[in-house]
C-alpha positions as a printed NumPy array, in Angstrom:
array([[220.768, 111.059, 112.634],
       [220.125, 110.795, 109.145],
       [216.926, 108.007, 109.913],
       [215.578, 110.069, 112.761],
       [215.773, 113.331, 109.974],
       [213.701, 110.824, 107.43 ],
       [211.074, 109.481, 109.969],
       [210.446, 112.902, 110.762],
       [210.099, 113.85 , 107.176],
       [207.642, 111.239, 106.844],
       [205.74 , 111.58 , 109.494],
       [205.414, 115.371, 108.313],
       [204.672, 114.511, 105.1  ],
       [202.401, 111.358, 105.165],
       [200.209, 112.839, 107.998],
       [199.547, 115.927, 106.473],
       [196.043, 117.715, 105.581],
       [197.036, 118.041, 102.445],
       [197.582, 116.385,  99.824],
       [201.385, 116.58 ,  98.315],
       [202.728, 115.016,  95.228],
       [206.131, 115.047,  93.513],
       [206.791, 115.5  ,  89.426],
       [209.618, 114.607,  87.611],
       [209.871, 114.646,  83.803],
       [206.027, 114.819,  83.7  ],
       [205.387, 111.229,  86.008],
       [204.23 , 110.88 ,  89.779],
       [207.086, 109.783,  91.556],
       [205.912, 110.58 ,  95.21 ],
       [202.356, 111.067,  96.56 ],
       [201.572, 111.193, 100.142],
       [198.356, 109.182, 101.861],
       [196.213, 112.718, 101.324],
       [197.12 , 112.316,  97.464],
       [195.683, 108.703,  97.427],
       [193.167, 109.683,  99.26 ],
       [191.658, 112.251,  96.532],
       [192.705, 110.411,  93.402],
       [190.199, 107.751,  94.964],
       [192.981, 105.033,  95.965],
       [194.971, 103.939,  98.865],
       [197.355, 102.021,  96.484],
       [200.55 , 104.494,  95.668],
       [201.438, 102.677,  92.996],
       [198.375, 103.066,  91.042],
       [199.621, 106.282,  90.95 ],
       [203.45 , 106.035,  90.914],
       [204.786, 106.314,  87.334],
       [201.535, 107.583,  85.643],
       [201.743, 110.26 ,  83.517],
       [200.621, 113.738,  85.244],
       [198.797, 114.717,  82.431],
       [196.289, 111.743,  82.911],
       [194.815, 112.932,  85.348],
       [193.821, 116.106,  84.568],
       [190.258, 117.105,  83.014],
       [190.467, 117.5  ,  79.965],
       [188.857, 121.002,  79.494],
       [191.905, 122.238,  81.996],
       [194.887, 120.436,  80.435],
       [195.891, 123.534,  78.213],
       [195.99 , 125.632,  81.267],
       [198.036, 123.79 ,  83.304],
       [200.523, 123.121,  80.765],
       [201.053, 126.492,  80.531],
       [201.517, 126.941,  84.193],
       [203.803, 124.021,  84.815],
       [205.911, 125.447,  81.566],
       [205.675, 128.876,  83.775],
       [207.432, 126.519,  86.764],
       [210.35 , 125.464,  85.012],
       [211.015, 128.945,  83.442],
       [211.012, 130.475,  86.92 ],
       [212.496, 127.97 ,  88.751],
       [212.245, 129.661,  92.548],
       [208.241, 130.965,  91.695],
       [205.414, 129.458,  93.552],
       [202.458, 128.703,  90.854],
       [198.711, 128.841,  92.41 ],
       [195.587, 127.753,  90.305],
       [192.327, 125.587,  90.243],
       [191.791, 122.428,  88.197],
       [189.889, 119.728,  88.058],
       [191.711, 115.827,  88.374],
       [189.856, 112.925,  87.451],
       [190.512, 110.506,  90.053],
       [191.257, 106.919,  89.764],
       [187.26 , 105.871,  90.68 ],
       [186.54 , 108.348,  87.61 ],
       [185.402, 111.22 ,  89.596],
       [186.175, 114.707,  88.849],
       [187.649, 116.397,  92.102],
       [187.882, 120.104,  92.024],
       [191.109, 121.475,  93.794],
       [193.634, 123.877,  94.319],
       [197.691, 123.037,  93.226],
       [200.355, 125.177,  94.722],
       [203.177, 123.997,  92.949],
       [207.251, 124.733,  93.139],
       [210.255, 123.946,  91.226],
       [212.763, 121.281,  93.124],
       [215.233, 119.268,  91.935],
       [215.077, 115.297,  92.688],
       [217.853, 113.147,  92.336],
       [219.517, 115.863,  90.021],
       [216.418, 115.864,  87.634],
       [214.569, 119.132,  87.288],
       [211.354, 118.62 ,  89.19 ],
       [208.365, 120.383,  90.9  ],
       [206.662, 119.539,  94.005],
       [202.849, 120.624,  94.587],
       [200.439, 120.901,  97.402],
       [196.956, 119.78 ,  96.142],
       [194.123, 120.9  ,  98.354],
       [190.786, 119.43 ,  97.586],
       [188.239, 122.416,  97.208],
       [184.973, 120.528,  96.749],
       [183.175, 122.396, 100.069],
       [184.433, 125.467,  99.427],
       [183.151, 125.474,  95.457],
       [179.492, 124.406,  97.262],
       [179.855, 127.085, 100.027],
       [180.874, 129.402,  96.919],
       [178.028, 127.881,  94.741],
       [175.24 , 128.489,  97.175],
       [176.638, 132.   ,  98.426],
       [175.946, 132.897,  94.633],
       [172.816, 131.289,  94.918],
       [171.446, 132.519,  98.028],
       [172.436, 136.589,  96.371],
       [170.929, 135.556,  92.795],
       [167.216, 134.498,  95.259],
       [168.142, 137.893,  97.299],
       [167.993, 139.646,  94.212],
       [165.041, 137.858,  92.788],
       [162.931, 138.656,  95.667],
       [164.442, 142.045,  95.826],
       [163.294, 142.905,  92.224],
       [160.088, 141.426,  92.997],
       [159.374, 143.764,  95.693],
       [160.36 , 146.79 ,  94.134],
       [158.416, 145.375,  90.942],
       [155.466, 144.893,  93.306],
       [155.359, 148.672,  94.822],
       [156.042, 150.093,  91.657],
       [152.689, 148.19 ,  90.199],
       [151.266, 149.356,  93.436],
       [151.895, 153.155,  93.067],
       [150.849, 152.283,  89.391],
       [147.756, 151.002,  89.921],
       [146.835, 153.994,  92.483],
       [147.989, 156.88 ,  90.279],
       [145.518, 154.99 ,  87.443],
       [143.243, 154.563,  89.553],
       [143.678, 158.284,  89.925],
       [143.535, 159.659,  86.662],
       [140.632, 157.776,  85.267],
       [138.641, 158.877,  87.921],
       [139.543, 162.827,  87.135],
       [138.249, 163.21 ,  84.175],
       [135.081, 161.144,  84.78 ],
       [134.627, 162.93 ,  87.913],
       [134.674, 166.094,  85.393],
       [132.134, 164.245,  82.872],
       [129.596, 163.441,  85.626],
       [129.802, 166.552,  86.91 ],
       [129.36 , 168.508,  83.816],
       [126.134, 165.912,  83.146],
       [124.284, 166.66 ,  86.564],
       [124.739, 170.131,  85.48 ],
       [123.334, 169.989,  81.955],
       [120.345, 167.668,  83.885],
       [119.618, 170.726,  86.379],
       [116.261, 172.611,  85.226],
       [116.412, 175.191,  82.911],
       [115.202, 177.821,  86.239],
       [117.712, 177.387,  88.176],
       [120.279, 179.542,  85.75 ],
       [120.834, 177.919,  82.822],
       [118.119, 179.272,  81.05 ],
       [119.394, 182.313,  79.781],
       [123.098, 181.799,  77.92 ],
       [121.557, 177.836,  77.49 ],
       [123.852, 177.095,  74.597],
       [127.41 , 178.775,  75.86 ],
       [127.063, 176.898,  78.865],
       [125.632, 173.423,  76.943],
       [128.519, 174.408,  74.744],
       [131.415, 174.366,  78.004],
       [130.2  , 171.42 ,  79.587],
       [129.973, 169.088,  76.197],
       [133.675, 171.187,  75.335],
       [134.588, 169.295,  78.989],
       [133.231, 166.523,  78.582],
       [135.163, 165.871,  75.252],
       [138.55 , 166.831,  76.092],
       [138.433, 164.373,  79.672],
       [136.648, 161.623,  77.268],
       [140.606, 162.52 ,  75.433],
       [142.75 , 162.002,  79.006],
       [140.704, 158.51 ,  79.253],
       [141.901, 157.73 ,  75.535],
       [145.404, 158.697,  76.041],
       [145.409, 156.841,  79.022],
       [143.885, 153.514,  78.027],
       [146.103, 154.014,  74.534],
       [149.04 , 153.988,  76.679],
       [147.79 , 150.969,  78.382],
       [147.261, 148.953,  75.124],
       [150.419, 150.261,  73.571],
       [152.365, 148.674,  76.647],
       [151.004, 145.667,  76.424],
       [151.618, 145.252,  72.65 ],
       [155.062, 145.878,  73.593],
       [155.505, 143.006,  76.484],
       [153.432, 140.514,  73.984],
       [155.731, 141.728,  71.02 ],
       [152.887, 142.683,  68.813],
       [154.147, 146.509,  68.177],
       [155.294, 146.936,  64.769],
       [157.017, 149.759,  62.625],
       [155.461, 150.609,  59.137],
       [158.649, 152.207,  57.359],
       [158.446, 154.5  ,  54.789],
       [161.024, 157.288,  53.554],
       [160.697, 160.863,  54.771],
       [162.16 , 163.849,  54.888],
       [162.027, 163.768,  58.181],
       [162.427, 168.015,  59.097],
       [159.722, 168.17 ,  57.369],
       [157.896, 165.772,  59.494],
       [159.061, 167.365,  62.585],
       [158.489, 170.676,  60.922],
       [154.519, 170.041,  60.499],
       [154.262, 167.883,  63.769],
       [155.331, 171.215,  65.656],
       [153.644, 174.031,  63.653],
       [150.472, 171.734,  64.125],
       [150.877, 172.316,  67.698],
       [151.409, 175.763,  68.186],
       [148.365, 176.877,  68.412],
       [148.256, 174.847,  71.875],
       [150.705, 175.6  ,  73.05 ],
       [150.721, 179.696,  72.858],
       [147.868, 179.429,  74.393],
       [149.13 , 178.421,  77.359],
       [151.921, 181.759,  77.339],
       [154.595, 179.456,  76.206],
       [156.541, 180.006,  73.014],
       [157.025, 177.401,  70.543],
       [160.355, 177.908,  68.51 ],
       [161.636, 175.266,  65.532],
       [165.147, 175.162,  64.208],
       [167.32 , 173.197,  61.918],
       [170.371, 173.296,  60.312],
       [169.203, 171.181,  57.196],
       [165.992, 171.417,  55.329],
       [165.729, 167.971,  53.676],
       [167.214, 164.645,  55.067],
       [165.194, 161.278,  54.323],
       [165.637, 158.54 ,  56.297],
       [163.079, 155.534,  56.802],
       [160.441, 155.789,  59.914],
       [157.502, 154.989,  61.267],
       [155.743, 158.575,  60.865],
       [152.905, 157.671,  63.36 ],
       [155.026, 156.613,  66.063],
       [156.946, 159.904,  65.068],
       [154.379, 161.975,  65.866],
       [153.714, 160.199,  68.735],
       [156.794, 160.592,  70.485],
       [157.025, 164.782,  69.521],
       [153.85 , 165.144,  70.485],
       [154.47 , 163.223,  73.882],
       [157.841, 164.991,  74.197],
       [156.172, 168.781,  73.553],
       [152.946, 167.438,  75.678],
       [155.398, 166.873,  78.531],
       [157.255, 169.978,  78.079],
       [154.346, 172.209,  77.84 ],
       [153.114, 170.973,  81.247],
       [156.252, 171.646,  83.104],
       [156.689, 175.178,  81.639],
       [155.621, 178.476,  82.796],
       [153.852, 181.117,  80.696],
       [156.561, 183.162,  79.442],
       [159.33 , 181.113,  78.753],
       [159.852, 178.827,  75.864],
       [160.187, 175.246,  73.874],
       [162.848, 174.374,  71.151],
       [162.454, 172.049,  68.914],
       [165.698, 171.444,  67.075],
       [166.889, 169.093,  64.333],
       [170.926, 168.874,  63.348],
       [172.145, 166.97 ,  60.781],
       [174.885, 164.786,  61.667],
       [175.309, 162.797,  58.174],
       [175.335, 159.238,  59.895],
       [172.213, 159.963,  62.382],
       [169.553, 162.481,  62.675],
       [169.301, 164.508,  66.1  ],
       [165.938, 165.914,  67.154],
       [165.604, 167.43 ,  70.819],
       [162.899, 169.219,  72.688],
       [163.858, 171.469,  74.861],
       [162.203, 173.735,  77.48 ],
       [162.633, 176.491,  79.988],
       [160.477, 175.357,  82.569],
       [161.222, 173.488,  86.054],
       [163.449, 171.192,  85.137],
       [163.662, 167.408,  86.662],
       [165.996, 166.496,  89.572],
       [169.444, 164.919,  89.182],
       [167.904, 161.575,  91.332],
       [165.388, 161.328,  89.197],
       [166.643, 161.253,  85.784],
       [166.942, 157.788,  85.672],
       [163.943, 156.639,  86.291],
       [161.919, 158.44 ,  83.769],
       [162.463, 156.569,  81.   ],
       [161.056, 153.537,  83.209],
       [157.256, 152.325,  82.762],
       [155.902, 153.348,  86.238],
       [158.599, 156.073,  86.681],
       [157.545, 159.72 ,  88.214],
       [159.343, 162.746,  89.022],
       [156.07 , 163.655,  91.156],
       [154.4  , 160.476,  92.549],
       [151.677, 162.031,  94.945],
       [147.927, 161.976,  93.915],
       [148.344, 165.943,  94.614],
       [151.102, 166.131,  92.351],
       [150.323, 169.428,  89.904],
       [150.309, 167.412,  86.058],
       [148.808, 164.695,  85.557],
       [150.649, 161.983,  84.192],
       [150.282, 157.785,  84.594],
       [154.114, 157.505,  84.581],
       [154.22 , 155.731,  80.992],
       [154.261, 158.554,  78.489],
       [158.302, 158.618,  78.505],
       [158.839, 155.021,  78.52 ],
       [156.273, 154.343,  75.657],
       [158.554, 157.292,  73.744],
       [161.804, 155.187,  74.218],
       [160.138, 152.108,  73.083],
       [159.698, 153.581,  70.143],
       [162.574, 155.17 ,  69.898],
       [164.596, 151.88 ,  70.402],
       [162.496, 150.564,  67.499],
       [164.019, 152.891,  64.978],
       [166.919, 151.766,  66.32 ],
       [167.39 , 155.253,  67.744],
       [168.632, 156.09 ,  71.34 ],
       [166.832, 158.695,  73.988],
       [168.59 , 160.866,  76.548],
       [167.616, 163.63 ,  78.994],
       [169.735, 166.572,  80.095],
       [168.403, 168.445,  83.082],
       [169.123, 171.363,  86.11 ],
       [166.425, 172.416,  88.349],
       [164.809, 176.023,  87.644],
       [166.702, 175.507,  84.076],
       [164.408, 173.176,  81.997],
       [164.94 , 170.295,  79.99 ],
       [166.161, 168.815,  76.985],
       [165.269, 165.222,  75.649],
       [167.637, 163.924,  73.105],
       [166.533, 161.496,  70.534],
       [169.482, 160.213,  67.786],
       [168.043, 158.279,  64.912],
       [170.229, 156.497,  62.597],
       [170.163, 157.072,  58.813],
       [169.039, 154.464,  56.867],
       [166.283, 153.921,  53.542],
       [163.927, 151.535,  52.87 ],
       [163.27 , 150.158,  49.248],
       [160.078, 152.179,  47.718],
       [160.171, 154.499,  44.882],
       [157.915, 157.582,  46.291],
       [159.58 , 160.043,  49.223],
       [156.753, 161.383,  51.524],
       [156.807, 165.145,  52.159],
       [154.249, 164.819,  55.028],
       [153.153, 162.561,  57.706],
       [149.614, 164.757,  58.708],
       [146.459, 163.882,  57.351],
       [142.666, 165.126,  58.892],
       [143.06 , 162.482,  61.817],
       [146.074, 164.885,  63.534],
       [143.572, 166.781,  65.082],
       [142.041, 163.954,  67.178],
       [145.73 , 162.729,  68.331],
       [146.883, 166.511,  69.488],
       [143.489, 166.606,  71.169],
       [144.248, 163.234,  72.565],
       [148.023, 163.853,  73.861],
       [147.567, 166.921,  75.279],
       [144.348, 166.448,  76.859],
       [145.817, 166.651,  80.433],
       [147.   , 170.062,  79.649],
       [143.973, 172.214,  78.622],
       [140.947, 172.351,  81.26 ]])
């Protein structure tokens, strides 16, 4: 009975799929045909005797120490993982041991089934593969539609304003009897006012464009001085105000400190405040308001805009910060805009090392959020003010898509 019992064993055991091996006191002291097979042998007794240890990679031996320690501490616990053996023709064969705690011949043991995984890393590897491509040409795609609706709403805005110029031209070139004789210099005086402030939306425009691709070529660069920087934000607002009321909108500034100096890039400063009110000005209605706020927060500096105007749906704040991002995308939409203003503004935020958020309701308004850390620069002198004559020509130029 007892040799039927062990033929059957054998048979079992030697004609299984997998591969099974017995341990005991760290030496192979059974391996069935499967076993030879992946070690790269048909010989058992190439195996037979060697040390366990040897034939484990050597990047994976301190792991599976610790898990065949973990199999003699809990002797009735079945212990899964993946390894890599080296086999006996010195390749590396990556499988899976399920291993369990026996005893053999009284010695405390551990018998493990050793499945060789080799397809199913490929299947695994080229699964990952195949999503990584899917993304790829995913991102592509989206990349490629985005630079599409780019390229049109461009497209769009520089021919506004030279639509305006060419039109304001044939009109000065009309004869001086057919109307424009009599209040000659008002009206020579409107058209050239025209002509000047869409000459401004192309500037702004093909700024932007330049700006951008400073940024991808990594030739944009911070000049860092110290200022007080309410003060900057102060003057960069009160400079404005004049604009701005004259749309109906109220300009309001508040702070909670009056000096704190920290090192900055005052031009790109004033870039992104004027960008910031230029945007917030378009979106508001005569009547209601902007606030401009600074609060002092010892370790960083916060400075938000905030307006009462239409405010920017919940979809769609995240994807105004990005370079071709629009809450309006039509050609009919009712501001212009070429969808690069806000992620030029957090560019430059990110070069101050600063960070840029946007809270938003519809019918409520906005409020961007820019946090700049404090920190000082070596230099002897602390600059009051950031505006010089040229301030002028750079309101003119940001909000030139406002006034018509």
């Amino acid at each position: 009975m007892f040799t039927k019992n062990q033929q059957f064993y054998d048979l079992i055991i030697n004609r299984s799929s997998d591969a099974i091996a017995v341990i005991s006191e760290g030496k192979y002291i059974f391996v069935n045909n499967k076993a030879l097979e992946i070690f790269g042998t048909n010989n058992s007794s190439e195996l037979i005797g060697n040390e366990f240890f040897d034939f484990i990679n050597n990047e994976n031996k301190e792991m599976v120490t610790q898990y065949v320690d973990q199999i003699y501490s809990e002797s009735t616990t079945f212990i899964s993982y993946e390894c890599k053996i080296k086999g006996l023709n010195e390749k590396e064969v990556p499988v899976e041991i399920i291993s369990s705690y026996i005893l053999y011949n009284g010695n405390p043991s551990y018998i493990s089934l050793i499945k060789n995984i080799s397809s199913q890393k490929q299947i695994n590897e080229l699964e990952n593969h195949v999503k990584e491509n899917e993304k790829v040409i995913s991102d592509t795609i989206e990349f490629n539609r985005q630079m599409m609706e780019f390229f049109a709403n461009i497209s769009h805005e520089l021919k506004t304003p030279l639509n305006v110029i060419l039109g304001a031209i044939q009109l000065l070139e009309l004869p001086n009897n057919k109307g424009l004789s009599k209040s000659f210099d008002l009206t020579l005086n409107k058209y050239i006012g025209t002509m000047k402030q869409n000459c401004y939306r192309l500037l702004r425009i093909i700024n932007n464009l330049i700006d951008v691709s400073k940024f991808d070529t990594g030739y944009f660069k911070l000049n860092l001085s110290n200022y007080n920087i309410v003060s900057v934000i102060e003057d960069i607002t009160l400079s404005v105000a004049d604009y701005i009321e004259t749309s109906g909108v109220k300009l309001i500034f508040d702070t909670d400190t009056e000096e704190k100096i920290i090192a900055i890039d005052a031009d790109k400063v004033e870039r992104i405040i004027l960008n910031l009110l230029s945007n917030a000005v378009k979106f508001t209605d005569a009547g209601d308001s902007i606030l401009v706020r600074i609060e002092d927060k010892n370790e960083s500096i916060i400075i938000s805009v905030k307006d009462t105007g239409v405010g920017i749906p919940k979809d769609k704040l995240d994807i105004i910060f990005e370079r071709f991002g629009q809450v309006d995308k039509t050609l009919s939409r009712n501001n212009e805009g070429s969808g690069i203003g806000l992620c030029l503004v957090k560019s430059l935020v990110g070069m101050h090392d600063g960070t840029i958020k946007v809270k938003s309701k519809i019918g409520e308004g906005s409020e961007f959020i820019i946090e700049l850390p404090i920190r000082i620069v070596e230099e002897t002198e602390v600059v009051e003010s950031c505006l010089d004559q040229s301030n002028v020509e750079k309101i003119n130029i940001e909000f030139s898509d406002i006034y018509s």
